[in-house]
VEXRO-888225 format. One record per residue (C-alpha): residue number from 0; x, y, z. Coordinates in Angstrom, 2 decimals. Example, Ala and Ser with C-alpha at 12.3 -4.5 7.8 and 13.67 -1.06 7.14 Angstrom:
2
<r nr="0" east="12.30" north="-4.50" up="7.80"/>
<r nr="1" east="13.67" north="-1.06" up="7.14"/>
END
This chain:
293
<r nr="0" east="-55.69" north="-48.90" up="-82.65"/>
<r nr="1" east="-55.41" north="-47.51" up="-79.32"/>
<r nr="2" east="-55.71" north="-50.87" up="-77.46"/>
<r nr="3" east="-53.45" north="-52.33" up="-79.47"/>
<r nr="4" east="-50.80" north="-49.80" up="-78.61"/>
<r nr="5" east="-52.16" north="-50.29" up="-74.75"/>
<r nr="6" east="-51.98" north="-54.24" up="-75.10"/>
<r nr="7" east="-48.25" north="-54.06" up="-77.19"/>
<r nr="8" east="-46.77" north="-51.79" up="-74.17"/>
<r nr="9" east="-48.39" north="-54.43" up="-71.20"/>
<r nr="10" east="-46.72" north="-56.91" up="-73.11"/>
<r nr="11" east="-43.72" north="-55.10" up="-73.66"/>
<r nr="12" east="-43.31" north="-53.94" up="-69.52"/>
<r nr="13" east="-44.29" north="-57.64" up="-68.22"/>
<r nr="14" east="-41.81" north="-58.79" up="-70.23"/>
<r nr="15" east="-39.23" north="-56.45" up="-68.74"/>
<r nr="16" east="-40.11" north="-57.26" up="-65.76"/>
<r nr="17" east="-39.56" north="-60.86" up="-66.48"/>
<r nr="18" east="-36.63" north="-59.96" up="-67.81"/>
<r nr="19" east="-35.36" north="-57.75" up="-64.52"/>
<r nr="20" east="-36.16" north="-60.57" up="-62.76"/>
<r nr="21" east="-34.49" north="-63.56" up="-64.23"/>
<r nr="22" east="-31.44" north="-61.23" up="-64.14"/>
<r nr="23" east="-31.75" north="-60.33" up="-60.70"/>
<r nr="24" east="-32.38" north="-64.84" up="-60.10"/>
<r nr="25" east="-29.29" north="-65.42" up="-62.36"/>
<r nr="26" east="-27.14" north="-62.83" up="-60.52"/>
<r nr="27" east="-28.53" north="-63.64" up="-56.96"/>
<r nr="28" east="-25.87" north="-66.71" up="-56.57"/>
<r nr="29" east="-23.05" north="-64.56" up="-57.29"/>
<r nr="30" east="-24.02" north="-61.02" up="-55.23"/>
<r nr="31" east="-25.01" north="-63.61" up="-52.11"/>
<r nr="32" east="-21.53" north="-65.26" up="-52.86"/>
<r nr="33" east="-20.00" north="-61.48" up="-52.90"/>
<r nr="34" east="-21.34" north="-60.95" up="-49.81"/>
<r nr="35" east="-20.98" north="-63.91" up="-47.82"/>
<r nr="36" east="-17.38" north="-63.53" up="-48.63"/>
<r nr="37" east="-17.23" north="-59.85" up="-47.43"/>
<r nr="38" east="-18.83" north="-60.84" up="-44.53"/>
<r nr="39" east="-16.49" north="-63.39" up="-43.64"/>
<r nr="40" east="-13.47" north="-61.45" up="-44.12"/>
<r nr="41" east="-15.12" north="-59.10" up="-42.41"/>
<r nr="42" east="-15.53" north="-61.17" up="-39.31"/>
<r nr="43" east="-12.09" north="-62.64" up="-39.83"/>
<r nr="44" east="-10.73" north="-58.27" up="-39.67"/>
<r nr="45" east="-12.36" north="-58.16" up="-36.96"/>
<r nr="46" east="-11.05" north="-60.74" up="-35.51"/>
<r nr="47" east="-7.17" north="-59.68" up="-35.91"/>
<r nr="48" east="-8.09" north="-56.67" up="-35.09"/>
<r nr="49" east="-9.13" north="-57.56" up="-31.78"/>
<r nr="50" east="-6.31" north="-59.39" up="-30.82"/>
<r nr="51" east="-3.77" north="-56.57" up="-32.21"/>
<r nr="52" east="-6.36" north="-54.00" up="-30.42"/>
<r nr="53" east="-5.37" north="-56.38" up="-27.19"/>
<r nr="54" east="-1.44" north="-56.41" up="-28.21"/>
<r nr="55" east="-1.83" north="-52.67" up="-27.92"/>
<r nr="56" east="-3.55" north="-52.04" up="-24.87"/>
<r nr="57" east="-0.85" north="-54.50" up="-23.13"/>
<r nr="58" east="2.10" north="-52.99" up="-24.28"/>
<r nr="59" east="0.88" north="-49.74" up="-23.46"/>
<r nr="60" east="-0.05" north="-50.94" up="-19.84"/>
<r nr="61" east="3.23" north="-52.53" up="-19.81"/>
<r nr="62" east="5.07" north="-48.57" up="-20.85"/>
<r nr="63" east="2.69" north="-46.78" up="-18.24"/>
<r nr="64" east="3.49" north="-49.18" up="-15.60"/>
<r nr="65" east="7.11" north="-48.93" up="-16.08"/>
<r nr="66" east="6.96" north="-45.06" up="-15.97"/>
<r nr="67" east="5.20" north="-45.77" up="-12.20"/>
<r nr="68" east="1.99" north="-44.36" up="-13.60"/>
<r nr="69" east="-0.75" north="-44.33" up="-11.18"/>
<r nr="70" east="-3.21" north="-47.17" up="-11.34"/>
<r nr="71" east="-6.05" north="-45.32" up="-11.82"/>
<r nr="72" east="-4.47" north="-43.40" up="-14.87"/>
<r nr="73" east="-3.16" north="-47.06" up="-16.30"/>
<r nr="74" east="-7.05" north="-47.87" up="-16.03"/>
<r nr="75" east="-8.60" north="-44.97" up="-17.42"/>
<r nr="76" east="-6.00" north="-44.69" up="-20.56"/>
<r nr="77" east="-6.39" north="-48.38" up="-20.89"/>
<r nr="78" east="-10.79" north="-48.04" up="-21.13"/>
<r nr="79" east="-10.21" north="-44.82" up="-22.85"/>
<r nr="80" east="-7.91" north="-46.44" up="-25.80"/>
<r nr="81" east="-9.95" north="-49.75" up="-25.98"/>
<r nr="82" east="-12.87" north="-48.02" up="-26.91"/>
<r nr="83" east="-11.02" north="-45.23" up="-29.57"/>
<r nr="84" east="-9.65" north="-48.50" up="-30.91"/>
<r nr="85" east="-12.62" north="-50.20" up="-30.87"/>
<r nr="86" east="-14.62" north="-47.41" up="-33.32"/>
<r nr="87" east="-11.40" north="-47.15" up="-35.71"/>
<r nr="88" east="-11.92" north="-51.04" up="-36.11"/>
<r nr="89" east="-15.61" north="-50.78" up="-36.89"/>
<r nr="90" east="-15.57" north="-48.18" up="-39.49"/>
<r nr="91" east="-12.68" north="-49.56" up="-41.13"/>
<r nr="92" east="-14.42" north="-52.14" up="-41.60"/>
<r nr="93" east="-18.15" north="-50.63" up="-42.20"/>
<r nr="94" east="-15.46" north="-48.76" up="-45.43"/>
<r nr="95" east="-15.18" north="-52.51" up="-47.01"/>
<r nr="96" east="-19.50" north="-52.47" up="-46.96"/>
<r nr="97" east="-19.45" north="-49.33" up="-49.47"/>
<r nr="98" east="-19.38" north="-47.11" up="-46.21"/>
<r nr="99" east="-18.25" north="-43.62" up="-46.66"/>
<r nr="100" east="-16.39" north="-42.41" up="-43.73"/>
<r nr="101" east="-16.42" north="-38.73" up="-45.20"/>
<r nr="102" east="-20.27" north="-39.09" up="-45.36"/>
<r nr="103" east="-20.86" north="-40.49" up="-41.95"/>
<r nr="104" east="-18.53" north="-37.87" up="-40.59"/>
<r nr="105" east="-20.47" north="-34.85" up="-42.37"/>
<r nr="106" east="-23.45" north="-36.54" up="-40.81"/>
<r nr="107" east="-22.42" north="-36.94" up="-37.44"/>
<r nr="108" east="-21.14" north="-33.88" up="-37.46"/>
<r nr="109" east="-24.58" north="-32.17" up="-38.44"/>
<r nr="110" east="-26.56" north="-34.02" up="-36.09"/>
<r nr="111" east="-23.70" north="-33.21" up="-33.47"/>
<r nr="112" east="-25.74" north="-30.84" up="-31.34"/>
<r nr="113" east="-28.68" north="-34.27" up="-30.87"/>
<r nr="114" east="-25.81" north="-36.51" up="-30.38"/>
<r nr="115" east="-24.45" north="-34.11" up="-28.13"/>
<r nr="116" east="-27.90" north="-33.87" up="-25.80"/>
<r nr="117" east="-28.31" north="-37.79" up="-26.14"/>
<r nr="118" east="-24.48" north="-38.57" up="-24.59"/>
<r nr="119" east="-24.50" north="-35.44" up="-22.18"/>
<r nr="120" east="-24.22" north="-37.50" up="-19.50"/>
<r nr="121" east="-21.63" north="-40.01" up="-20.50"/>
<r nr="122" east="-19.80" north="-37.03" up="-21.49"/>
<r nr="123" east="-19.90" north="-35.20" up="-17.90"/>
<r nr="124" east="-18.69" north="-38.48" up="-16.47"/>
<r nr="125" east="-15.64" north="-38.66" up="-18.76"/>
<r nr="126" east="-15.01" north="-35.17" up="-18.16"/>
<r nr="127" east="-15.38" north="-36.00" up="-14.26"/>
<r nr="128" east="-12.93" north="-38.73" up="-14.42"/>
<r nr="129" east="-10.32" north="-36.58" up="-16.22"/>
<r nr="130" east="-10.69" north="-33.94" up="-13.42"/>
<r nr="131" east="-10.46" north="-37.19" up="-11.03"/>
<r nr="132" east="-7.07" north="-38.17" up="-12.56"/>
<r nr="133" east="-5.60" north="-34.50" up="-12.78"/>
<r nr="134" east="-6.69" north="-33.15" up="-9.27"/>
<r nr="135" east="-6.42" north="-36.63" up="-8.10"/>
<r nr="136" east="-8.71" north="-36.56" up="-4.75"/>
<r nr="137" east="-8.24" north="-40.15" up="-4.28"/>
<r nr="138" east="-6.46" north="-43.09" up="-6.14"/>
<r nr="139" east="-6.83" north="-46.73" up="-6.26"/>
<r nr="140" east="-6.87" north="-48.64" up="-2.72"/>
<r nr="141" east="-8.14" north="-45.75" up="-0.92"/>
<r nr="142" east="-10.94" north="-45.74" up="1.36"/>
<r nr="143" east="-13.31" north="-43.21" up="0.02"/>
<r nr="144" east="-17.08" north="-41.64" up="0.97"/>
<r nr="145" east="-18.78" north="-39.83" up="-1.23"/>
<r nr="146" east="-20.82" north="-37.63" up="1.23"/>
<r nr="147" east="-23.98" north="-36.67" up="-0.68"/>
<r nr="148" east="-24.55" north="-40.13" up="-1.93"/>
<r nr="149" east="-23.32" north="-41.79" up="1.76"/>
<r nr="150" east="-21.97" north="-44.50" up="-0.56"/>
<r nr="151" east="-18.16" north="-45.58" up="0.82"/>
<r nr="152" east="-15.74" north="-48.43" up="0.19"/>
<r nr="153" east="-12.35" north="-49.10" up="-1.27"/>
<r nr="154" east="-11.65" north="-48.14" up="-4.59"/>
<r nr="155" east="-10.85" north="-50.83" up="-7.27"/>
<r nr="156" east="-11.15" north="-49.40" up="-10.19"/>
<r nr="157" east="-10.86" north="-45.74" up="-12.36"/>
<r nr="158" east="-12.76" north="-45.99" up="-15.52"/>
<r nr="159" east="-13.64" north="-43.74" up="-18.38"/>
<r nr="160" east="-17.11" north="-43.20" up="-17.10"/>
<r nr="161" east="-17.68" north="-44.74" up="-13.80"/>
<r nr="162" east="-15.85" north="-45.76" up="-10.52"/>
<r nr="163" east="-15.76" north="-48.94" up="-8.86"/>
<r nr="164" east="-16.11" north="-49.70" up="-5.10"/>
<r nr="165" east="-15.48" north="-52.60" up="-2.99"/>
<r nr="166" east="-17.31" north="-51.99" up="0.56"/>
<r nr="167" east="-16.80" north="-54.17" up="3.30"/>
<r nr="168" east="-19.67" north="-55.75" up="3.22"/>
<r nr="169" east="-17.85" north="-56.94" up="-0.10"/>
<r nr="170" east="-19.97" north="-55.21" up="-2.25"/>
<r nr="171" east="-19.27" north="-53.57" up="-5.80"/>
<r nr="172" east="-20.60" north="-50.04" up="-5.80"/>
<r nr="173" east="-20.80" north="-48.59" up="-9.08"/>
<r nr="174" east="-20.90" north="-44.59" up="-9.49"/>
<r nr="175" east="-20.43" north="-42.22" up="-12.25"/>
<r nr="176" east="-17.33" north="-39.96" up="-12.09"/>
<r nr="177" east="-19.64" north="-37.04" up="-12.86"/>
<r nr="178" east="-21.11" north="-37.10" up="-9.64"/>
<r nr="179" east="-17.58" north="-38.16" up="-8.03"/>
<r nr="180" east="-15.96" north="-35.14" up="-9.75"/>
<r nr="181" east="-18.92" north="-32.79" up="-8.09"/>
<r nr="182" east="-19.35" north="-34.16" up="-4.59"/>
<r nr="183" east="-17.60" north="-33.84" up="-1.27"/>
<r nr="184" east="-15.50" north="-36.85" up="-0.61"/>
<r nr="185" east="-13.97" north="-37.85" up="2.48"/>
<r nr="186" east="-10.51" north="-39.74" up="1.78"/>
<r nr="187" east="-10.34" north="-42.17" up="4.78"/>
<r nr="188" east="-6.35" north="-43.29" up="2.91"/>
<r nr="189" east="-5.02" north="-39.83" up="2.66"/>
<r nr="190" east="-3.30" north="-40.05" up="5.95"/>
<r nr="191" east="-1.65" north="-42.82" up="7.34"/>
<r nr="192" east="-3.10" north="-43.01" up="10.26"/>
<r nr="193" east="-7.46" north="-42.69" up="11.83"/>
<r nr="194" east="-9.01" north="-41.81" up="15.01"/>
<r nr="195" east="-11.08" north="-44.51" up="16.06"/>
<r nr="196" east="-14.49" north="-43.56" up="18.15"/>
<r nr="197" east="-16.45" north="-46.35" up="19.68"/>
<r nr="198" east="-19.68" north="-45.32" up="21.76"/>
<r nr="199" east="-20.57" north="-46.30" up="24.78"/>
<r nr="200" east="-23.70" north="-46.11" up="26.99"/>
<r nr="201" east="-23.80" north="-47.37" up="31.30"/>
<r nr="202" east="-26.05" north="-46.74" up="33.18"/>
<r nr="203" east="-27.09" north="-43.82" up="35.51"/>
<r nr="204" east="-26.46" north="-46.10" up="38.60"/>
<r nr="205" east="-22.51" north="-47.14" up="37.47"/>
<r nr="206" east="-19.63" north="-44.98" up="38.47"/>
<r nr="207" east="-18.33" north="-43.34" up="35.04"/>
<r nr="208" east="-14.44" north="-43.45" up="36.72"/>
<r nr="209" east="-14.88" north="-47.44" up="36.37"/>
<r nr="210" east="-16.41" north="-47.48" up="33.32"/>
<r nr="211" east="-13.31" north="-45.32" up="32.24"/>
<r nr="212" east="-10.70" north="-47.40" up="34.04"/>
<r nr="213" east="-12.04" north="-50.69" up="32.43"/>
<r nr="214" east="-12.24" north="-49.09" up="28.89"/>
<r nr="215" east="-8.97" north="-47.85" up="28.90"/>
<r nr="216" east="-7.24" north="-51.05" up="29.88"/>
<r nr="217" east="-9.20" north="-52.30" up="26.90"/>
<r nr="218" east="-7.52" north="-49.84" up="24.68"/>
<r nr="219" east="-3.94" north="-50.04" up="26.24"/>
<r nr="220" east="-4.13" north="-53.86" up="25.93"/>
<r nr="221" east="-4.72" north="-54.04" up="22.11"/>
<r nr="222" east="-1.99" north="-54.22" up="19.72"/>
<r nr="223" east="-3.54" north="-52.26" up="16.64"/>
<r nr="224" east="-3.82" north="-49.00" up="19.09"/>
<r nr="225" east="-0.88" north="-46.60" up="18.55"/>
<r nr="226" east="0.38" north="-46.41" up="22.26"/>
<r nr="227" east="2.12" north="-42.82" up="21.37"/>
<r nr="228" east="-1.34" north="-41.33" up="20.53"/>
<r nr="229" east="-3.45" north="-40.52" up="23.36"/>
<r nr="230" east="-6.33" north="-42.70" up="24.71"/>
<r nr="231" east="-9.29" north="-41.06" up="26.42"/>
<r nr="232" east="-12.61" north="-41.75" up="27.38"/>
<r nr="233" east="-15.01" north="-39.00" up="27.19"/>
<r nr="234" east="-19.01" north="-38.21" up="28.81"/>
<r nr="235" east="-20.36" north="-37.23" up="25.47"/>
<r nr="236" east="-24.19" north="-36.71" up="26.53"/>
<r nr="237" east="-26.10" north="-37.59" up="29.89"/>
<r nr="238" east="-28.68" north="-38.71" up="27.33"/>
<r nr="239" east="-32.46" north="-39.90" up="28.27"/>
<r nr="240" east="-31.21" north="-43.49" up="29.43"/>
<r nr="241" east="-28.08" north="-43.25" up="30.22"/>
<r nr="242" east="-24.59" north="-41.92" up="29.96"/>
<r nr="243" east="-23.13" north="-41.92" up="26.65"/>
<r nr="244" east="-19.24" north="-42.22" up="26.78"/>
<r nr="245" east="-16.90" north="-42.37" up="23.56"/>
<r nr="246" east="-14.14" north="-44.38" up="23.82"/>
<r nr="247" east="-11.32" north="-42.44" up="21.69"/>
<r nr="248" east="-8.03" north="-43.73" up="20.49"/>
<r nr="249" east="-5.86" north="-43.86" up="17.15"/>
<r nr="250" east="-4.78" north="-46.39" up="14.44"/>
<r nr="251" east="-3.36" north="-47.34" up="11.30"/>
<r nr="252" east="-5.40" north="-46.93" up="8.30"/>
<r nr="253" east="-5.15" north="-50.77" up="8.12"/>
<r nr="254" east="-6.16" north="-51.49" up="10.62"/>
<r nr="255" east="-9.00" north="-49.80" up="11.87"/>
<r nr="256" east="-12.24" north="-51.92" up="10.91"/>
<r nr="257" east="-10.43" north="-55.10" up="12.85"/>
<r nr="258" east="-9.32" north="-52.72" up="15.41"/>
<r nr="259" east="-13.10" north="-51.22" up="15.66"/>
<r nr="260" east="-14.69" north="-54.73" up="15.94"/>
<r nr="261" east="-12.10" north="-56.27" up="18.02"/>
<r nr="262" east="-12.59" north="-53.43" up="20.79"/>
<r nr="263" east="-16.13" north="-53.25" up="20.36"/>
<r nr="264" east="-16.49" north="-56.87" up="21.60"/>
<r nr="265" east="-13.50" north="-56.37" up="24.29"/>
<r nr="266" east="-15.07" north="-53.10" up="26.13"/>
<r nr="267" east="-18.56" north="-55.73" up="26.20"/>
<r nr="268" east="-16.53" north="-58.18" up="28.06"/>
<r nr="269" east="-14.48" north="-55.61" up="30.28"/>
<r nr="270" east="-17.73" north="-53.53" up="31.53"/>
<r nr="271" east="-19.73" north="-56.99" up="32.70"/>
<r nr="272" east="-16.42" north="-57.76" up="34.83"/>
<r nr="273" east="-16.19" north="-54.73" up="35.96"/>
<r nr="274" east="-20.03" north="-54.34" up="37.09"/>
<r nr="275" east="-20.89" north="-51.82" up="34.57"/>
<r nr="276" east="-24.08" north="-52.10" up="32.65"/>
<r nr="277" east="-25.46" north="-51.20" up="29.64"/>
<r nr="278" east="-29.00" north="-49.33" up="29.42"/>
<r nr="279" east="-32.06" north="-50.29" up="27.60"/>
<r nr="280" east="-33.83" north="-47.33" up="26.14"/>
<r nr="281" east="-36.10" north="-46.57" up="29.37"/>
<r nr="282" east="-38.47" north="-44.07" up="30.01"/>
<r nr="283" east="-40.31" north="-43.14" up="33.61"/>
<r nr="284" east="-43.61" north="-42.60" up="33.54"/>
<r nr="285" east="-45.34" north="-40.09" up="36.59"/>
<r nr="286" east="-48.76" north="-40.16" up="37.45"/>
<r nr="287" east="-50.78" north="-37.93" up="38.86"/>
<r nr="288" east="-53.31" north="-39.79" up="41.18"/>
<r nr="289" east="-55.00" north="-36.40" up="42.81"/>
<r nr="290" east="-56.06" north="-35.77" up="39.08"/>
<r nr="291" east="-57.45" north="-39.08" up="38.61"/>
<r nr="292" east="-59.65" north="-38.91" up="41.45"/>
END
């Protein structure tokens, strides 16, 4: 009697099984169809989204701009809305999935203090380039070095995490406004115009009044040297080789890399006319021949 009740409730659970199945089979065409179609509208959301999401960010470029924001604040609101944008798009449309935004919100907000560790860092560099917008140290187009690192180029770009260099090697130098916001920089654009120091070594046999005489018509001669600034040439060190001179002057901000070249290449050209030679690192050597002996 026993195995019969045994063999009647096999029979009876296979065929519920059967039966789960052949439902799941019969409803399969319609819950893919369900969800191909949420998909799809999904994609198509997203899709108007991101184009209204880029409506938005232009007109409010367009506002900021006409209010003669700065152009690093236009950038950083511009990254900074993009991305709030971006996550109101997402989980408005995660909410058409069965997605409860209360629920993902209670959970966030519980595992807040591991989120909080994980993003720490992307978090110090938004801070930083808040603090970089309000205390403003530098702004887009200057000519920045960030002393600890020894990076230094031109500014292009103030984003919500990072900041973006252009050297003149025309390279793109990439670094976080964290460390920006907590390092000495040296704002080469603050002031309209730079001194301009170009060294200069001759040798211990040349007269340093020549050398001085040939430098300076060098510097009086070139166009990008502000003429109401004074123009010296200095001994700096009487060094192991020779005489170290700096050839001092001042320019526009502008203008001082062409200016530096230019005059590098010109004081070459004025010292061989004028006799004066440059040393090679040199080094006399004594000996002592009673010793040897």
């Amino acid at each position: 009697m026993e195995e019969q009740i045994t063999e009647i409730g096999q029979i009876a659970s296979e065929e519920i099984d059967v039966g789960l199945i052949g439902t799941y089979m019969r409803q399969f065409p319609e819950n893919a169809l369900r969800f191909g179609i949420k998909v799809l509208m999904a994609l198509i959301v997203f899709a108007i989204g991101a184009q209204l999401i880029r409506l938005v960010r232009r007109l409010v470029r367009r506002s900021l701009k006409r209010g003669n924001a700065d152009v690093g604040v236009v950038q950083f609101l511009d990254s900074f809305l993009k991305a709030v944008l971006y996550i109101v798009l997402v989980f408005m449309i995660a909410s058409e999935f069965g997605l409860d935004a209360a629920g993902v919100a209670a959970i966030l907000g519980s595992a807040g203090v591991a989120i909080g560790l994980a993003v720490q860092g992307s978090l110090s560099n938004f801070a930083g380039g808040v603090l970089i917008l309000l205390v403003k140290p530098f702004k887009v187009g200057d000519y920045i070095k960030a002393d600890e690192s020894g990076h230094e180029g031109t500014v292009e770009e103030i984003q919500i995490f990072y900041t973006k260099l252009a050297t003149p090697e025309n390279h793109v130098v990439i670094i976080p406004n964290g460390t920006l916001a907590n390092a000495c920089i040296i704002n080469m654009s603050a002031l309209s115009e730079r001194k301009l120091d170009i060294p200069v070594s001759i040798s211990y046999d040349d007269d340093i009044r020549t050398a001085r005489e040939a430098i300076l018509r060098v510097m009086r001669g070139d166009e990008a040297v502000l003429k109401e600034r004074e123009q010296s040439v200095l001994v700096q060190e009487l060094a192991d080789s020779g005489v170290k001179l700096c050839a001092r002057c001042w320019t526009a901000n502008g203008d001082y890399w062409d200016c530096r070249w230019r005059m590098t290449e010109q004081i070459k050209y004025a010292l061989d006319e004028a006799g004066v030679t440059i040393p090679y690192p040199q080094m006399d050597v004594h000996l002592d021949r009673e010793k040897e002996r």
